[in-house]
Backbone atoms as SQL, in Angstrom:
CREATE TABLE atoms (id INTEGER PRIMARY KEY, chain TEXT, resi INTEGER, resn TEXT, atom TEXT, x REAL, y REAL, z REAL);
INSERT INTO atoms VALUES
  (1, 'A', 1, 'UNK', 'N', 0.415, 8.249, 5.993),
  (2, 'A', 1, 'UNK', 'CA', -0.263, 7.680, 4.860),
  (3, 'A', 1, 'UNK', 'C', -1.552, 6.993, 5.315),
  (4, 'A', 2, 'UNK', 'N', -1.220, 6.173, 6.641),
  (5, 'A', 2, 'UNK', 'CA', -2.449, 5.855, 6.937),
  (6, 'A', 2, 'UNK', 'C', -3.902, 6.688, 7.408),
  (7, 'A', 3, 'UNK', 'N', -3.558, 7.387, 7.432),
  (8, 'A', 3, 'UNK', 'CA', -4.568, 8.457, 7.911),
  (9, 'A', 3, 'UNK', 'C', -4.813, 8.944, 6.790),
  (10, 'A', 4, 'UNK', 'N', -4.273, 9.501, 5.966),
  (11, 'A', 4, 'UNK', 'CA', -4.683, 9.706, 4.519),
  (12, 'A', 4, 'UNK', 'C', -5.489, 8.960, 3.948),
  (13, 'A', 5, 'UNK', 'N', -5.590, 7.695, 3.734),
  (14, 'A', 5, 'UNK', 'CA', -5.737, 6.899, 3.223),
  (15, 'A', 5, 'UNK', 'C', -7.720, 7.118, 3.797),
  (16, 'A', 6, 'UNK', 'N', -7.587, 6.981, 5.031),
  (17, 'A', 6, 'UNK', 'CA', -8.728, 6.888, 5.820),
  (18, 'A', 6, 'UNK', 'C', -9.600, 7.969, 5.880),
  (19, 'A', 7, 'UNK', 'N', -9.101, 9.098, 5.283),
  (20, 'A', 7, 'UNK', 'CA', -9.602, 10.461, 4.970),
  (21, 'A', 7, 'UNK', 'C', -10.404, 10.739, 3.856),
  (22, 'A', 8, 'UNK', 'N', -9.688, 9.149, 3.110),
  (23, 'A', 8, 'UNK', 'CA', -10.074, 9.546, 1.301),
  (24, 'A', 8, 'UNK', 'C', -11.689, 9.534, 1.664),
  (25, 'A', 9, 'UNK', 'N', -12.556, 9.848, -0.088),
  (26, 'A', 9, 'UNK', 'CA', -13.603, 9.413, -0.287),
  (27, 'A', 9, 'UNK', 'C', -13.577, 8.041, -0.470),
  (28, 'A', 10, 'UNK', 'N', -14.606, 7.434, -0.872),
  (29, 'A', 10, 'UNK', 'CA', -14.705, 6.231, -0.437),
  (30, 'A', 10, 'UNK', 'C', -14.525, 5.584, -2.556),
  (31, 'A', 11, 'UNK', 'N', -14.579, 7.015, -2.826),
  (32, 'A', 11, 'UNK', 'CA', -14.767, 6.383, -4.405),
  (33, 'A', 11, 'UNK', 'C', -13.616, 6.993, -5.281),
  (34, 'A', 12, 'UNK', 'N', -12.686, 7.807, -4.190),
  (35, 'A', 12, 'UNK', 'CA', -10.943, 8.106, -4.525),
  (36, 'A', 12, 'UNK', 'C', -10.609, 6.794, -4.077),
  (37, 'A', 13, 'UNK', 'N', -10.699, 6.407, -3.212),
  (38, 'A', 13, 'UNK', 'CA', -10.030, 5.180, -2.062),
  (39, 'A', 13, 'UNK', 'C', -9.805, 4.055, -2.991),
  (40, 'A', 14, 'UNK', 'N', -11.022, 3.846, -3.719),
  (41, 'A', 14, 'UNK', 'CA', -11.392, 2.879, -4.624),
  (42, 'A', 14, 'UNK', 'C', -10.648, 3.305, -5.827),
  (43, 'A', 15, 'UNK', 'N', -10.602, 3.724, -6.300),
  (44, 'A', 15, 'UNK', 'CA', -9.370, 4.490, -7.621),
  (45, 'A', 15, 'UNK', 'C', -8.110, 4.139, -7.364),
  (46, 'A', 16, 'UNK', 'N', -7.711, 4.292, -6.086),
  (47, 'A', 16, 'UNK', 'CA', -6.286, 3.817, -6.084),
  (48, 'A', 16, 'UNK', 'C', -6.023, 2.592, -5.324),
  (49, 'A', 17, 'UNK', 'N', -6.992, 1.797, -5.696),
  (50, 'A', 17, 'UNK', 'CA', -6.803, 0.598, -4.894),
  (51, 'A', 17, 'UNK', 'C', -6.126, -0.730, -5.658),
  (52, 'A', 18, 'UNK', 'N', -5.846, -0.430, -7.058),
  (53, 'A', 18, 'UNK', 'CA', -5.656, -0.961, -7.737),
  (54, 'A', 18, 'UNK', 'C', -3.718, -0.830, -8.126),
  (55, 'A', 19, 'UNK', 'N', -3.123, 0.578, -7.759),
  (56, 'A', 19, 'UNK', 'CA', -2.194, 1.093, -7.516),
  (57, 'A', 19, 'UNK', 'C', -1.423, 0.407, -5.859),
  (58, 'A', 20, 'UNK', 'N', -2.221, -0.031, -4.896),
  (59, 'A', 20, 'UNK', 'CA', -1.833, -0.466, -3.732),
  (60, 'A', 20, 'UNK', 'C', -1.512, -2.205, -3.742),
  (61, 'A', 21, 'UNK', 'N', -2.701, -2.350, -4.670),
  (62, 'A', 21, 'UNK', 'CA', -2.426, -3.768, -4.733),
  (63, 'A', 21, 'UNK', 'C', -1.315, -4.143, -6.176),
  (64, 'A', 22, 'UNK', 'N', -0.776, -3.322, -6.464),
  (65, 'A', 22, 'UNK', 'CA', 0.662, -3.531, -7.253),
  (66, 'A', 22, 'UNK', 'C', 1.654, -3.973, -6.520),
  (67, 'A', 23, 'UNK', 'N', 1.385, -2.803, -5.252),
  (68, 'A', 23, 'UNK', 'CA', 2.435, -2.737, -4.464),
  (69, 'A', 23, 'UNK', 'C', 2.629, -3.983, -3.330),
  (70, 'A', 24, 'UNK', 'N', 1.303, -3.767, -3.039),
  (71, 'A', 24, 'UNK', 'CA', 1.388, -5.134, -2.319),
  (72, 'A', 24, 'UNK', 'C', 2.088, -6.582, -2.602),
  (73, 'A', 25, 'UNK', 'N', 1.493, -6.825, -4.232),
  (74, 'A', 25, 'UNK', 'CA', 1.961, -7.806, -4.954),
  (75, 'A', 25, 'UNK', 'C', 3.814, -7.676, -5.102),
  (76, 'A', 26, 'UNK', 'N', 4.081, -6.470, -5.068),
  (77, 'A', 26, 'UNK', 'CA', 5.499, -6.567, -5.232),
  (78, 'A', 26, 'UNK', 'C', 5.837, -6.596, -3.824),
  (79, 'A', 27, 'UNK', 'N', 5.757, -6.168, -2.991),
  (80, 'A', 27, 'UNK', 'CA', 6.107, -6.388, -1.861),
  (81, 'A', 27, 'UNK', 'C', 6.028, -8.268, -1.289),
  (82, 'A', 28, 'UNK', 'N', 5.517, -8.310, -1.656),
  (83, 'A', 28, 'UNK', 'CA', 4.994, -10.277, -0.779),
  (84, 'A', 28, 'UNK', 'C', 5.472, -10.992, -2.266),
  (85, 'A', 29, 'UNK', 'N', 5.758, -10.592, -3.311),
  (86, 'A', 29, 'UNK', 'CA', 6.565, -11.384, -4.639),
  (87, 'A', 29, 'UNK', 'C', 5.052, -12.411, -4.688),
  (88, 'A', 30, 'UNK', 'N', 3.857, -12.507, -4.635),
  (89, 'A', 30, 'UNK', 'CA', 2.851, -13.099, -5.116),
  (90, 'A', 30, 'UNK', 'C', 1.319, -12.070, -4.682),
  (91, 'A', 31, 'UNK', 'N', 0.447, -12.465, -5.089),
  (92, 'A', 31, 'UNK', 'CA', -1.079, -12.099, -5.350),
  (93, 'A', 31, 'UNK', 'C', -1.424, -12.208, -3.556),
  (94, 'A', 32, 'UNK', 'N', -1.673, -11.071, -3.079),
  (95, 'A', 32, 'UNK', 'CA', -2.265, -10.857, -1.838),
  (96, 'A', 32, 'UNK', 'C', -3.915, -11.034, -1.913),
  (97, 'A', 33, 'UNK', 'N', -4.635, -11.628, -0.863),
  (98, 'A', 33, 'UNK', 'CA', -5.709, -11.593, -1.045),
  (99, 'A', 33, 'UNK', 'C', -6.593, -9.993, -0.878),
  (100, 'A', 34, 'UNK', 'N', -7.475, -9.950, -1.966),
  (101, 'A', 34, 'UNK', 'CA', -8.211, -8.524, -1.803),
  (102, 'A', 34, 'UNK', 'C', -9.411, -8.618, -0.865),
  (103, 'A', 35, 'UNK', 'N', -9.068, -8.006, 0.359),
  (104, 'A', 35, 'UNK', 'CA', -9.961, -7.937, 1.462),
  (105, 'A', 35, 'UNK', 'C', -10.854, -6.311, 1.929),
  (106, 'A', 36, 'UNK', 'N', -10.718, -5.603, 0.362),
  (107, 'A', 36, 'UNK', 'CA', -11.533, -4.418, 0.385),
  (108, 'A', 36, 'UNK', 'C', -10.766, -3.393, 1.100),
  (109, 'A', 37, 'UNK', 'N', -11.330, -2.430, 0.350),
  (110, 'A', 37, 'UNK', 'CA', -10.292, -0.712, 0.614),
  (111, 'A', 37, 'UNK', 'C', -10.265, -0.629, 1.996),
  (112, 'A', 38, 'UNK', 'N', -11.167, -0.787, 3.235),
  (113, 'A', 38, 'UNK', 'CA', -10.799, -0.992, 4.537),
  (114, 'A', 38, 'UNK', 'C', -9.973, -1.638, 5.184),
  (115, 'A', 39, 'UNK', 'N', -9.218, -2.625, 4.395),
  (116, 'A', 39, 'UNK', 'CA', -8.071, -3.613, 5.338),
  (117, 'A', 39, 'UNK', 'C', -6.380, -3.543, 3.806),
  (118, 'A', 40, 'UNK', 'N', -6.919, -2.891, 3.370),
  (119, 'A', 40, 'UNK', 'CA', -5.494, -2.975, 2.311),
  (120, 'A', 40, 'UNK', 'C', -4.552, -2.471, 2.816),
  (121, 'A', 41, 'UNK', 'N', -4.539, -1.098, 3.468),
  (122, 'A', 41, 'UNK', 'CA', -3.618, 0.012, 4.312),
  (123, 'A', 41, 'UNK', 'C', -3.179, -1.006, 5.465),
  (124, 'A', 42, 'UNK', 'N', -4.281, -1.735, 6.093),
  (125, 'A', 42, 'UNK', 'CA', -3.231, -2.850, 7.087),
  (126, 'A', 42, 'UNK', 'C', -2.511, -3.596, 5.968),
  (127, 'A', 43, 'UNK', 'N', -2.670, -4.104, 5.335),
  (128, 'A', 43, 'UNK', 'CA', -1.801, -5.346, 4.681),
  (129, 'A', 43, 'UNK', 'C', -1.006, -4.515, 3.952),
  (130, 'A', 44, 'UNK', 'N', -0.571, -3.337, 3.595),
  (131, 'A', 44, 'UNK', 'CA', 0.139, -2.701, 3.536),
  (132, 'A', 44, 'UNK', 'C', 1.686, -2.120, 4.700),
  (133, 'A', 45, 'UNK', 'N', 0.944, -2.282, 5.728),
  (134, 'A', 45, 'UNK', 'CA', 1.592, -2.011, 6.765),
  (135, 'A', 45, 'UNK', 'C', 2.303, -3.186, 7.018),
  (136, 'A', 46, 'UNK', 'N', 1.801, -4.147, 7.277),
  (137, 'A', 46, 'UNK', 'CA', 2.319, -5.362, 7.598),
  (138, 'A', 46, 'UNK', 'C', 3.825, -5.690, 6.419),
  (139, 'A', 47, 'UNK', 'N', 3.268, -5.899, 5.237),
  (140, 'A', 47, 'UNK', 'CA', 4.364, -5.914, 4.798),
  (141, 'A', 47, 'UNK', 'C', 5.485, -4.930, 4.339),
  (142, 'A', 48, 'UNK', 'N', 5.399, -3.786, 4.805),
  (143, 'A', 48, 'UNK', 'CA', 6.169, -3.079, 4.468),
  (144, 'A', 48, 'UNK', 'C', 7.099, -3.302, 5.438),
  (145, 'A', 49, 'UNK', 'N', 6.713, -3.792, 7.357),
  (146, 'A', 49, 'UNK', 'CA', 7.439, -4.054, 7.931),
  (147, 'A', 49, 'UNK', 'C', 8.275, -5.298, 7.815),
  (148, 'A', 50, 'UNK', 'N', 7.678, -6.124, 7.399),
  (149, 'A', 50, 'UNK', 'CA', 8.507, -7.535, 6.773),
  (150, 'A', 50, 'UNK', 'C', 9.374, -7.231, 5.600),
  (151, 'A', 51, 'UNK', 'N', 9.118, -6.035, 5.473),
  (152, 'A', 51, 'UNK', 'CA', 10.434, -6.254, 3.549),
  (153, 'A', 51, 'UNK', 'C', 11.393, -5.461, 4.680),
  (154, 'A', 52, 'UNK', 'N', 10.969, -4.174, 5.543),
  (155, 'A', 52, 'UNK', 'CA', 12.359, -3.899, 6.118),
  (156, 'A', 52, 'UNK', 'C', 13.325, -4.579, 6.977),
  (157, 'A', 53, 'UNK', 'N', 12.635, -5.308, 7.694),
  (158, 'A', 53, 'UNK', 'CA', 12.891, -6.229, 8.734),
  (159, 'A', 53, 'UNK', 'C', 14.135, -7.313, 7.775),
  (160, 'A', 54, 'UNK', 'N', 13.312, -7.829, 6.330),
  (161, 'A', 54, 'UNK', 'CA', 14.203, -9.203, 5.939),
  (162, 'A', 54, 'UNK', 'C', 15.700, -7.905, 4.930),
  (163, 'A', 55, 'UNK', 'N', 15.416, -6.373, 5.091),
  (164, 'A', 55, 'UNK', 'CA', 16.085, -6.143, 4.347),
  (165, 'A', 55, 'UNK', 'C', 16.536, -5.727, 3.384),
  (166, 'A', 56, 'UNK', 'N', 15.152, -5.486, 2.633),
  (167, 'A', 56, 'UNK', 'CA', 14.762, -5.840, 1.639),
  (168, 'A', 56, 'UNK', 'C', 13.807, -4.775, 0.647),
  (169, 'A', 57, 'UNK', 'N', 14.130, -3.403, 1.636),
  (170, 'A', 57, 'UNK', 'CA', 13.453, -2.314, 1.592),
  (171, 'A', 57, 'UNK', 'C', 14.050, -1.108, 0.202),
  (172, 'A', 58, 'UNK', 'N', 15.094, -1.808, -0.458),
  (173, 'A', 58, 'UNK', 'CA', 15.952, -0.437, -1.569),
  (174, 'A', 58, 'UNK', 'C', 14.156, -0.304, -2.903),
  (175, 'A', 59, 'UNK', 'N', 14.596, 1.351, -2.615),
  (176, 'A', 59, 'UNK', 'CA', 13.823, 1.785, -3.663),
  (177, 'A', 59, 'UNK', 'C', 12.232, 1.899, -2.702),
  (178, 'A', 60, 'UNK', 'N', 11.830, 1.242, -1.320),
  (179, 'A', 60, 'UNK', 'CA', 10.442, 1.233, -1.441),
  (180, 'A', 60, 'UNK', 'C', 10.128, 2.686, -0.362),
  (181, 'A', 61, 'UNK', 'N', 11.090, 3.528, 0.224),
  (182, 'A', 61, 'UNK', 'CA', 10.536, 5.038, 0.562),
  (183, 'A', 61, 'UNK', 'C', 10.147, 5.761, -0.825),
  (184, 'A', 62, 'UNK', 'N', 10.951, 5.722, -2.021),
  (185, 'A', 62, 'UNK', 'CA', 10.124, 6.296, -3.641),
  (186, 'A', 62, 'UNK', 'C', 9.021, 5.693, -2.967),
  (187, 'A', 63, 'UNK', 'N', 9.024, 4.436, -3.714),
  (188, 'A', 63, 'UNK', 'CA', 7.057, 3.988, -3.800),
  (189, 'A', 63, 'UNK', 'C', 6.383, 4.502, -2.964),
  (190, 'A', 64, 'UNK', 'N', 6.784, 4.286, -1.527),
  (191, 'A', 64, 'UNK', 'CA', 5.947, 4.991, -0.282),
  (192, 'A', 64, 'UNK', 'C', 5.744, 6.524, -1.140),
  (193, 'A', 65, 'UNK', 'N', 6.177, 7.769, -1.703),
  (194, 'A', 65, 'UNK', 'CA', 6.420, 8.813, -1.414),
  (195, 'A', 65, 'UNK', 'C', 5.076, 9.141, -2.591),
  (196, 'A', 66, 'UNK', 'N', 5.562, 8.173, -4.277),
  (197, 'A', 66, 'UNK', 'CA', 4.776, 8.099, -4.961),
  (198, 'A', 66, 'UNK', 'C', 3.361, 7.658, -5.024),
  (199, 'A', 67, 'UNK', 'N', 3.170, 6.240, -4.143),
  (200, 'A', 67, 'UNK', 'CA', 1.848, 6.503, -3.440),
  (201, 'A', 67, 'UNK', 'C', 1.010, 7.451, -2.574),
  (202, 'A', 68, 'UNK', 'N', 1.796, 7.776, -1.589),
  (203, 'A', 68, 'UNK', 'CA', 1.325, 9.286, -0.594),
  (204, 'A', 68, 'UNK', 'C', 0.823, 10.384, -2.162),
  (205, 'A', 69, 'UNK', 'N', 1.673, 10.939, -2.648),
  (206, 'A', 69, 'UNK', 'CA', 1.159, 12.064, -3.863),
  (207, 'A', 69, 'UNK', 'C', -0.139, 11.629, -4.325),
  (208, 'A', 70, 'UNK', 'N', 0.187, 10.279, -5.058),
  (209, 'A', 70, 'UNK', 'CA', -1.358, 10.072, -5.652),
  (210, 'A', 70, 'UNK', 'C', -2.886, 10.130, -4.886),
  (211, 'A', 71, 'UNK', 'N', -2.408, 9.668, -3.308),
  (212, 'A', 71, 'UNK', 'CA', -3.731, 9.722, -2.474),
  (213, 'A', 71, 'UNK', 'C', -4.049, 11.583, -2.016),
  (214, 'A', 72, 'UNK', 'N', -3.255, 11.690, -2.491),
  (215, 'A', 72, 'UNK', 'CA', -3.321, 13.425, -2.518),
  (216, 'A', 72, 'UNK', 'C', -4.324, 13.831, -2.831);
């Protein structure tokens, strides 16, 4: 995904950036700071490893799978 992500155009990237930061927000249960389509895929990463780590991961390979399609 990350490489995908980094592949996009810069004005797809931006289209679904709004779709990432859902996720984000559900992932961290509050408002992540928006640090632009270049650092979201990290703060993505980061917490995806903290929701598996605390556990906490049911349902988020869908989201992963449903995000991957859309950056399609």
């Amino acid at each position: 995904m990350v490489q995908r992500w980094q592949q996009l155009p810069l004005d797809h990237a931006l289209q679904r950036v709004p779709q990432m930061r859902a996720l984000l927000h559900d992932l961290a249960g509050r408002d992540v700071p928006y640090l632009g389509p270049a650092v979201v895929m990290d703060q993505l990463t980061v917490l995806v490893y903290d929701t598996c780590e605390a556990g906490m991961d049911h349902g988020l390979p869908d989201r992963l799978r449903e995000l991957l399609r859309a950056l399609s």
